[in-house]
C-alpha positions in Angstrom: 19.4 15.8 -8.0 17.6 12.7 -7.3 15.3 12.2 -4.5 15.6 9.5 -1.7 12.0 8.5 -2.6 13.2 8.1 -6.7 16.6 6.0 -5.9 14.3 3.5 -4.0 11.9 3.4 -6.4 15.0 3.4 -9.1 16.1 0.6 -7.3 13.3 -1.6 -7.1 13.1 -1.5 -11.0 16.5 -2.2 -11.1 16.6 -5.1 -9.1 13.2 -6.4 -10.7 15.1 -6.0 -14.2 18.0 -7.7 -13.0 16.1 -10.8 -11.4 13.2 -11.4 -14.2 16.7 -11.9 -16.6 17.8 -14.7 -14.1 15.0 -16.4 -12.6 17.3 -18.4 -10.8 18.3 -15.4 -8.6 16.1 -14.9 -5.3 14.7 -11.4 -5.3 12.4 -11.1 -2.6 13.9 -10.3 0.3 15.8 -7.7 -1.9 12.4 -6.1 -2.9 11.2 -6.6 0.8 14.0 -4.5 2.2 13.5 -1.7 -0.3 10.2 -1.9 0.7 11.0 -1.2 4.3 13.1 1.5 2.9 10.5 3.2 1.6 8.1 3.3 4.6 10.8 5.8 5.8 9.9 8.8 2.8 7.8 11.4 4.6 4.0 11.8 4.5 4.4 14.6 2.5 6.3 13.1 -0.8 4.1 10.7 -1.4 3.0 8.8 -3.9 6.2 6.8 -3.5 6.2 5.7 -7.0 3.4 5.4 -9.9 2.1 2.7 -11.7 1.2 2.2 -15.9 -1.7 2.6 -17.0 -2.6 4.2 -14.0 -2.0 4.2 -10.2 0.1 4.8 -7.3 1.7 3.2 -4.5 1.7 5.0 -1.1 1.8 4.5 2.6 -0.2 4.7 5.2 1.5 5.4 8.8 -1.3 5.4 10.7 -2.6 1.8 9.1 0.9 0.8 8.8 0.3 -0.7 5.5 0.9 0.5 1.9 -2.1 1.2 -0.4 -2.4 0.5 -4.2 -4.3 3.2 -5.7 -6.1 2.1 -8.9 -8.8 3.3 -10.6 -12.3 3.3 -8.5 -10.1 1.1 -5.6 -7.7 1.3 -2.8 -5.7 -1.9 -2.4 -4.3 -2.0 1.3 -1.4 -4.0 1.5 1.2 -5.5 4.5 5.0 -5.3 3.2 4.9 -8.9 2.5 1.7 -8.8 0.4 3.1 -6.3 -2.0 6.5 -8.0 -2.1 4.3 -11.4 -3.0 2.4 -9.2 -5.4 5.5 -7.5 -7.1 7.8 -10.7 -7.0 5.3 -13.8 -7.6 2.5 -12.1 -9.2 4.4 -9.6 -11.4 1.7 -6.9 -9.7 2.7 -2.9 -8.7 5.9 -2.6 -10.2 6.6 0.9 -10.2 6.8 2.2 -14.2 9.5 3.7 -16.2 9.4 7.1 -14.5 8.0 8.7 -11.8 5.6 11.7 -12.5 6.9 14.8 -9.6 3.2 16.5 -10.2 0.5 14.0 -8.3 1.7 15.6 -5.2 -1.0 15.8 -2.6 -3.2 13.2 -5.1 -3.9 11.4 -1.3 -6.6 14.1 -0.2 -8.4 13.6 -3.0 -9.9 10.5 -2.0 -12.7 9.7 0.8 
C-alpha cells in the first residue's frame, strides 16, 4: 500500500516526465498544486521525497516554507520558489524512489 506522501511525490515525477516530453505543455501550476498537496503530510513522515545524489525535501510548518536539505546546507524555500526551481531550473526533482528509512533524519540537524 502506497502512502499519501509517495502518490504525491509519484505524481510530481509523473507530471515532470510527462511535460519535459512536451515542452509545449504548461506544467507549473500543476507542480504548484502538488506542492500545496504536500504541505498537508504530517510532521512526522517527513522527508516528503529524496533527492539523487543526495538530499531531501521537507516542510517546515512553523516557517511555512519547504527546506532543501543538501549536503552542509538547508535551502529554505516559498511554494513558488521550489515550483520555479523544479519547473525552470530543472532543480529538486524528487528521484526514482523514495528511501522509507531517513525517518526522523530532521532532528539531526542544528
Amino acid at each position: 500500500m502506497t502512502s499519501r506522501k509517495e502518490a504525491l511525490a509519484e505524481r510530481l515525477r509523473e507530471t515532470i516526465a510527462v511535460c519535459s516530453r512536451d515542452e509545449d505543455l504548461p506544467f507549473w501550476g500543476e507542480v504548484f498544486v502538488l506542492l500545496h498537496e504536500m504541505k498537508k503530510v504530517p510532521a512526522g513522515e517527513m522527508p516528503l521525497y529524496e533527492l539523487e545524489p543526495a538530499g531531501e525535501v521537507v516542510y517546515d510548518r512553523q516557517r511555512r516554507s519547504f527546506i532543501v536539505r543538501v549536503p552542509d546546507m538547508d535551502i529554505v524555500m516559498k511554494d513558488a520558489e521550489l515550483a520555479d526551481a523544479i519547473v525552470k531550473k530543472g532543480l529538486f526533482r524528487p528521484c526514482s524512489g523514495i528511501s522509507p528509512g531517513r525517518q526522523g533524519a530532521e532532528g539531526s540537524r542544528g
